[in-house]
N, C-alpha and C positions, 0 to 999 in steps of 0.2 A: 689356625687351630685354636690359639688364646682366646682371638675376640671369639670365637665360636658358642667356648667355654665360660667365657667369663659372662656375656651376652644369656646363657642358660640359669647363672645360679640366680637363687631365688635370697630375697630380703625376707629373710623368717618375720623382722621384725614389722617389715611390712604389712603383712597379716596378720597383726597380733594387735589388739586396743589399746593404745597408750594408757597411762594409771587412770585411774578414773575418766575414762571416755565411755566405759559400759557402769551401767547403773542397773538393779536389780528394778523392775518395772513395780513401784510400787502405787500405782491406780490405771485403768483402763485405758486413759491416754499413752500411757509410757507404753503398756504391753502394744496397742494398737501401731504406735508409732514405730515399735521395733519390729514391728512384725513390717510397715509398709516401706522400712529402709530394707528390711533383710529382703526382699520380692525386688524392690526397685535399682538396688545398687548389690553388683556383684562382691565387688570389694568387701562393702559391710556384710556379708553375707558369709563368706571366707572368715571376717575377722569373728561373726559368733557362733559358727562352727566351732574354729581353733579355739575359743575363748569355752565355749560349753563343755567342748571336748576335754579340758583341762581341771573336769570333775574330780575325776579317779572314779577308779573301784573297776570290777573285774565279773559284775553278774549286772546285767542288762536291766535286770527291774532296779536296783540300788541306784546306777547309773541315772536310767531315768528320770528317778526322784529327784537326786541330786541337782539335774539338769533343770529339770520344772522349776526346785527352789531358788534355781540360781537368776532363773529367767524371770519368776514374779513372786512375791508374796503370797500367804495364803489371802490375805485383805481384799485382793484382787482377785484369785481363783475360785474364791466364795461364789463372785459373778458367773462364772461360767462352766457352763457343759460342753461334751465334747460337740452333741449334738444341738444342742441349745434346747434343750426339752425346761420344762415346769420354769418357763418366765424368762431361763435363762441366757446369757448371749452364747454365740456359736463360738467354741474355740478353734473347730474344725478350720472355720473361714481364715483363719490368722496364720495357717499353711506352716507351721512350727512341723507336723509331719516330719517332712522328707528333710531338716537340719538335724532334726533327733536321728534319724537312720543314719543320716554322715554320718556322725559323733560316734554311734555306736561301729558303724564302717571301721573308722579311722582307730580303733583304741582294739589293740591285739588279744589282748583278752576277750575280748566278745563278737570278733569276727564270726566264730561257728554257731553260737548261743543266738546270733540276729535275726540269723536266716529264719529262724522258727518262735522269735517272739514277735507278740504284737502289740506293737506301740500305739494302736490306737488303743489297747485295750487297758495296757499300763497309765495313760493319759487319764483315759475315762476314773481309774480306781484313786488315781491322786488328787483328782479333780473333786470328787466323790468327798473326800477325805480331807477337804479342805478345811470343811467348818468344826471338825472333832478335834485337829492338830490346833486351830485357832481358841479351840474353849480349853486344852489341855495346854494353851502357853506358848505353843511353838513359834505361831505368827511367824512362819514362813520363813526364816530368818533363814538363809542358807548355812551358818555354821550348825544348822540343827539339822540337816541334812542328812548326816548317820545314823538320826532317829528310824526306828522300824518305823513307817509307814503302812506298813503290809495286813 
C-alpha cells in the first residue's frame, strides 16, 4: 500500500520553472519559441500553466491581463492580432488559447466566471491596447499588470 502511495505523490516542484528558467518573451522569437515548447513538450507545458496561473486576482479579464503581461511585453504584442488582420502576425497560431483556459480552470475564484467569458475576445482587446499602454509608459512590464487596461 506504501509504494502504491508513495509511487502517486506528485513533485509540486517538478512542475514549477526553476528561478529564472521562464523569461517574459520580450521579441517575437521568445514568444514564438514558448509557444513551440509549450505544443511540443508536455512537461513545459504543465510548468507555464502552473507558472501563468501564479498571477492572482479573482475576475477573468484582470487575470487575463495579467497573464498576457507575464507572457510578452507590449514591444512584442504591438506585432500581433488575434487574427493577424492590417499587416499583422496571427497570435491565434501560437495556440496560448487553451493554456489561458487551464489557468483560469485551475484558480477557484473564476471557475464559474470561465464558463461564460471569452478569451478570445479578452486576447483580442489587450492586444488591441498594446500600443496606447506603450505610449502611456507601461511597456508591458508585468509589475504593471494592475494597471486598468480595460
Amino acid at each position: 500500500m506504501d509504494t502504491i502511495a508513495a509511487s502517486e505523490l506528485v513533485d509540486v516542484d517538478s512542475i514549477e520553472f526553476e528561478d529564472g528558467d521562464f523569461k517574459t518573451a520580450a521579441s517575437i522569437k521568445d514568444l514564438e519559441k514558448i509557444s513551440r515548447q509549450s505544443i511540443e513538450d508536455s512537461e513545459y507545458r504543465k510548468k507555464l500553466i502552473r507558472h501563468l496561473s501564479s498571477v492572482g486576482g479573482a475576475i477573468c479579464t484582470k487575470i487575463l491581463n495579467r497573464m498576457l503581461a507575464e507572457l510578452m511585453t507590449d514591444n512584442v504584442a504591438i506585432n500581433y492580432s488575434y487574427k493577424g488582420q492590417r499587416s499583422k502576425l496571427k497570435f491565434e497560431s501560437l495556440e496560448f488559447s487553451s493554456i489561458f483556459s487551464a489557468c483560469l480552470k485551475h484558480n477557484p475564484f473564476t471557475q464559474k466566471e470561465r464558463v461564460h467569458f471569452n478569451i478570445e475576445a479578452g486576447i483580442i482587446t489587450w492586444l488591441k491596447k498594446a500600443s496606447s499602454r506603450l505610449s502611456k509608459g507601461k511597456c508591458g512590464d508585468p509589475s504593471m499588470a494592475n494597471e486598468s487596461w480595460e
